[in-house]
N, C-alpha and C positions, 0 to 999 in steps of 0.2 A: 352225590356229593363229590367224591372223585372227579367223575367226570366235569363237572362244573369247574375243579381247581387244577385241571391238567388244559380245559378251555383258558381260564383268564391266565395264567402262566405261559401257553404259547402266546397269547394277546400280547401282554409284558414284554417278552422276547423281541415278537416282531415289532412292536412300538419302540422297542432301544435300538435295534439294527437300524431301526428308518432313523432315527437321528443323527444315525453318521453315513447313513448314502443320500445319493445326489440326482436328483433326477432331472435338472435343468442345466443343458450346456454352458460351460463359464464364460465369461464375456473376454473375450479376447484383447491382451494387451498390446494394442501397435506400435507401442515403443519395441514393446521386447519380440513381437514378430519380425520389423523391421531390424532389429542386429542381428537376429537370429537369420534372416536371407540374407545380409548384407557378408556375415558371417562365411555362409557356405556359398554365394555365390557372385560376391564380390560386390564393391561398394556402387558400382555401376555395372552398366553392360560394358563394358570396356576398362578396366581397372587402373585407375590414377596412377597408384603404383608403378604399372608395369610400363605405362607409357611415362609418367615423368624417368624412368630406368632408360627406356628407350633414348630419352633426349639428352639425357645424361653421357650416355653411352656413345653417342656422336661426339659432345662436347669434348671427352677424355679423348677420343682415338685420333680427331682431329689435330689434336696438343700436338703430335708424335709427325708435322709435316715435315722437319727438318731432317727426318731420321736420314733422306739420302741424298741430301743437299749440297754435302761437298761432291759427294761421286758425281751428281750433273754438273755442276759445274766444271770441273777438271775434264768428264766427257765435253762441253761445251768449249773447252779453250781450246781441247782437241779438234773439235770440230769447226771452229771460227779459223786456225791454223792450214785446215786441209781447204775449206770456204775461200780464205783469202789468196791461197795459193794457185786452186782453180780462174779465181779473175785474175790475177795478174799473169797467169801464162794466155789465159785469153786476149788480155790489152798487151800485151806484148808479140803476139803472134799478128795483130790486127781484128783478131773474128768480132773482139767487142770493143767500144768507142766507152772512154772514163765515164763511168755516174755513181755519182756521188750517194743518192739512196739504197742501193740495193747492197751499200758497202753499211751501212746507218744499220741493216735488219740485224747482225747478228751481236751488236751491241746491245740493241735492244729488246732481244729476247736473253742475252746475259742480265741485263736488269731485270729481267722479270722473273728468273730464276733466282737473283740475291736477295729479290721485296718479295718472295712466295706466297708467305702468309697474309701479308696487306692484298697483292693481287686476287687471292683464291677468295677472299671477303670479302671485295669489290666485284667481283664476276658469282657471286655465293647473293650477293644482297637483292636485287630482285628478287630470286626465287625465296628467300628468306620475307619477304613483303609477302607474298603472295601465301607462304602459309602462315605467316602472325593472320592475315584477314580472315583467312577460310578456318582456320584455330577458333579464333573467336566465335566464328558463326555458328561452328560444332560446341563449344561450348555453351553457349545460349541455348541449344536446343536441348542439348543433352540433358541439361539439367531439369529440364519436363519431362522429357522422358523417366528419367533414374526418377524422381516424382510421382508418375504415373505406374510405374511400373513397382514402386511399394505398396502404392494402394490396391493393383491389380493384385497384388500376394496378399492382402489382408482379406481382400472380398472372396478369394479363393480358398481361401482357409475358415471363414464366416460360412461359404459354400459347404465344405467337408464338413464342417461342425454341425450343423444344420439338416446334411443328408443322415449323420451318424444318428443324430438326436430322437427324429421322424421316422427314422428305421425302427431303433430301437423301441416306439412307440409303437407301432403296426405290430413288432412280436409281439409286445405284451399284451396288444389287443387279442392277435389273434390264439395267444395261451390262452386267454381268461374266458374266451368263448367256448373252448373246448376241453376244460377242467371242471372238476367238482367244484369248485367255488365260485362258478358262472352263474350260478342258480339263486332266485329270489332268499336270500338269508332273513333274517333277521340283523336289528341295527349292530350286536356284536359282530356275529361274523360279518356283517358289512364291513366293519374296521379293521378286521382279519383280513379281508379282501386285498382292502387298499393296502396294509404292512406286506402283504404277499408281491403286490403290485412292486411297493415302495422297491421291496430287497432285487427283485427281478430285474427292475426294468435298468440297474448300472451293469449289470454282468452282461445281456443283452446289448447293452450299448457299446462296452467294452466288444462284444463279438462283431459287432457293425464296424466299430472304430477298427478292426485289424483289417477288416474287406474294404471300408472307405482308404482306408492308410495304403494298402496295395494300390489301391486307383490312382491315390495322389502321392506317390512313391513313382509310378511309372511314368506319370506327367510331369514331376518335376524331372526325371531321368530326361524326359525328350527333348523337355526345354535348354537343362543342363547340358545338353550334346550339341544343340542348335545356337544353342548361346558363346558355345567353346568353337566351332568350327567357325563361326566370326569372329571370335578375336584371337583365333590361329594366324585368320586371313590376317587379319590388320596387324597383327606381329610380322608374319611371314613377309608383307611389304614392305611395313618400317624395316625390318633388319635387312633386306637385299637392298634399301636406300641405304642403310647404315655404310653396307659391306662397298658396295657400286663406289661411292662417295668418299669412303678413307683410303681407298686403293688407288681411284684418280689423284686423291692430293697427296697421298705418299710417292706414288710411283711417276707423279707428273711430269716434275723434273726432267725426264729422259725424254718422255715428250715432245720438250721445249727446248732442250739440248739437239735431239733429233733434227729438229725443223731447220736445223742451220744449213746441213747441207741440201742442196738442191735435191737429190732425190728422193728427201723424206718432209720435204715445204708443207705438203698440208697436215703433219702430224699433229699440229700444235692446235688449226682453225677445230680439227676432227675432236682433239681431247675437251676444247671449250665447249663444243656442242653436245658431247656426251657428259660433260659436266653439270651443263644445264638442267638436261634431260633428267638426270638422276637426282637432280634437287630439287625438280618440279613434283616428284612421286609425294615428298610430303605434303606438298599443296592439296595437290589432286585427289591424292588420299580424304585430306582433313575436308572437302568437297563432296566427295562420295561419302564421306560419312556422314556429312551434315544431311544429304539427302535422305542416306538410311533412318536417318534420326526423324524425320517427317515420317518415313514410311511406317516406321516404330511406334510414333505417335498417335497415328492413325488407327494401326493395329489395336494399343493398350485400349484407348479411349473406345474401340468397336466392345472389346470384350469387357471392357470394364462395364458400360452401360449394359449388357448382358449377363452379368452377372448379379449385375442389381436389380437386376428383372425378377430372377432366380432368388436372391435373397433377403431383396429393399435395399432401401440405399443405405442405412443403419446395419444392417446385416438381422433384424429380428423378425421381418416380415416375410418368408420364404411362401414362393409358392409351388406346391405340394406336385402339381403335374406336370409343372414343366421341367421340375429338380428330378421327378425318377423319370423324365423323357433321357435329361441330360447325362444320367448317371448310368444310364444303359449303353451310354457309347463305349464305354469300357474307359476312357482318360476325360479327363475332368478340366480340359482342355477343348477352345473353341479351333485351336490351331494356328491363328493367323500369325500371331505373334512368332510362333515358331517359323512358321514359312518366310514373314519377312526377317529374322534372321541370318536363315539360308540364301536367301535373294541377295543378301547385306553382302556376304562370303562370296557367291560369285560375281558381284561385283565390283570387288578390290581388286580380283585379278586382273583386272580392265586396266589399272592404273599406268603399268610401263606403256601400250599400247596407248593411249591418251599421252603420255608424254611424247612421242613421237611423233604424235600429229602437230604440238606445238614447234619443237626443234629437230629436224628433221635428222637421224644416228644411224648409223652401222652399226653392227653389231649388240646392243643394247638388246633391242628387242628379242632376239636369238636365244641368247644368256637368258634372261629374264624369263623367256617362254617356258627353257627347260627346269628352271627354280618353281616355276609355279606350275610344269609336269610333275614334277619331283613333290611338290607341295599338297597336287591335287592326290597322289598317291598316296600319300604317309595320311591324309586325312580320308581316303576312301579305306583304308587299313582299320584307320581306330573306328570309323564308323561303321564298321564291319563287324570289330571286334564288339564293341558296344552293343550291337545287334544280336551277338551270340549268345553274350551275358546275359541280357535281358530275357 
């Protein structure tokens, strides 16, 4: 008798613990997955943010063209002075015969130092066409991407749930095969069985979900570093466009002052062509990315269908041998997406070099070369650093 009511009283027990465990993975919310990535790693691959910051940040520093507007000018009246005094000891010595244009230049580069900000917008507006186009074109794309690349995170996360789930399932079997309550019962302890199952098989799960969670803790780490090192790149571009660009149209003036006298005549053709050159980097830019953005597209869409292999397209259909082929790789990751990434990054640095081939510059490229030595360093640093941590 005893014994009979120490039996149905653990039965009880285990029949109340089963009603508050769980033994089916929950179904994943993708509203709340998606803020929760957009969250930690920004609303896009490239953050709205930080580039509408970026165009802002032209806009403001641009404001500031006048800062040295009188000092060219005053060097300019200087120098029309010392200009017109060279030709008239020339026409008067005889060596030069009167003409009338070459007297017209240094008026006309004093107009172009008084109309500054009208000039710099008229020699600004081409290359400003050329990145509204290529703007656009990155944005059309982008926005399948940032698209594609939420549903790659839900399917990847469908994936972890799925490997946690199926693991957890395999302990429990392989407990129940090698326990005293393996063995032909009777229908009681059959029901004892299963409450024994029940309470087991979430703590089991729970032990899977910290081993799955390391794998996709590491994956998202690599992504996270590969996803930061391009849009280090594409910062690290825009702002040497930024800097290139508000220091010609601050410092131009003397330029253009310069040009008056005959020894320094092509300072002025030299500062236009480096002008251009540094306002083609946004174009060129928003060009390379549009391409990344194909390469992007191509990558999600590779792994996306790959993981719906792995999981169904629903995320409930998984299958069982190709998920522990894939979960032995130690990252939960196909890789590519990472890779074109890093492709993405080394090729912004490309950008000053492609602007040279359109407007041919001195010095530009130089400068530029040692900002993105400089650039490849501090990111060969963190990714170093990132490496040790992990």
């Amino acid at each position: 008798m005893k014994i009979k009511t120490i039996l149905f009283g653990l039965l009880f027990l285990l029949l109340g613990t089963a009603g508050f465990a769980q033994t089916t993975t929950p179904a994943i919310d993708t509203a709340s997955s998606n803020q929760t990535l957009q969250f930690l790693q920004g609303d896009g691959v490239y953050e709205s943010g930080m580039m509408t910051f970026l165009g802002g940040l032209k806009a403001s520093i641009w404001t500031h063209f006048d800062l040295f507007i009188g000092d060219a000018q005053a060097l300019a009246a200087i120098f029309m002075i010392i200009f017109f005094a060279i030709k008239s000891y020339e026409m008067m010595v005889g060596d030069k015969r009167m003409e009338i244009m070459p007297l017209l230049r240094p008026f006309g580069l004093a107009m172009v130092i008084i109309w500054w900000s009208a000039f710099t917008q008229v020699v600004a507006y081409p290359t400003d066409l050329v990145e509204s186009q290529t703007n656009q074109m990155f944005e059309s794309e982008q926005a399948n991407v940032n698209a594609l690349r939420l549903n790659r995170a839900s399917l990847m996360l469908a994936m972890a749930n799925s490997l946690i789930t199926f693991q957890a399932q395999a302990d429990v079997a392989e407990k129940e095969s090698d326990t005293w309550y393996g063995q032909a019962w009777d229908s009681v302890t059959s029901t004892i069985k299963e409450g024994i199952s029940t309470v087991i098989s979430p703590l089991l799960e729970l032990k899977n979900r910290l081993t799955v969670g390391m794998q996709l803790l590491f994956t998202q780490l690599l992504e996270l570093l590969g996803i930061w090192i391009l849009r280090i790149s594409v910062y690290i571009i825009f702002m040497i466009q930024i800097i290139y660009s508000s220091i010609l149209v601050i410092l131009g003036p003397f330029s253009v002052a310069a040009s008056i006298l005959p020894a320094f005549r092509d300072s002025f053709s030299t500062w236009i062509a480096r002008f251009v050159s540094v306002n083609l980097y946004s174009g060129i830019a928003y060009l390379i990315m549009y391409l990344c953005a194909l390469m992007q597209e191509y990558a999600m869409q590779s792994e996306i269908s790959r993981y719906q292999v792995l999981v169904g397209a629903n995320g409930t259909a998984a299958d069982l041998q190709k998920l522990a082929w894939f979960a032995g790789n130690g990252i939960l990751s196909f890789g590519e997406v990472i890779c074109v990434f890093l492709i993405g990054a080394i090729c912004m640095f490309t950008v000053p070099s492609i602007s040279t081939w359109i407007i041919s510059t001195s010095g530009i490229s130089s400068a530029t070369s040692s900002a993105a030595r400089g650039a490849a360093t501090v990111v060969t640093v963190a990714r170093r650093a990132a490496g040790s941590f992990i």
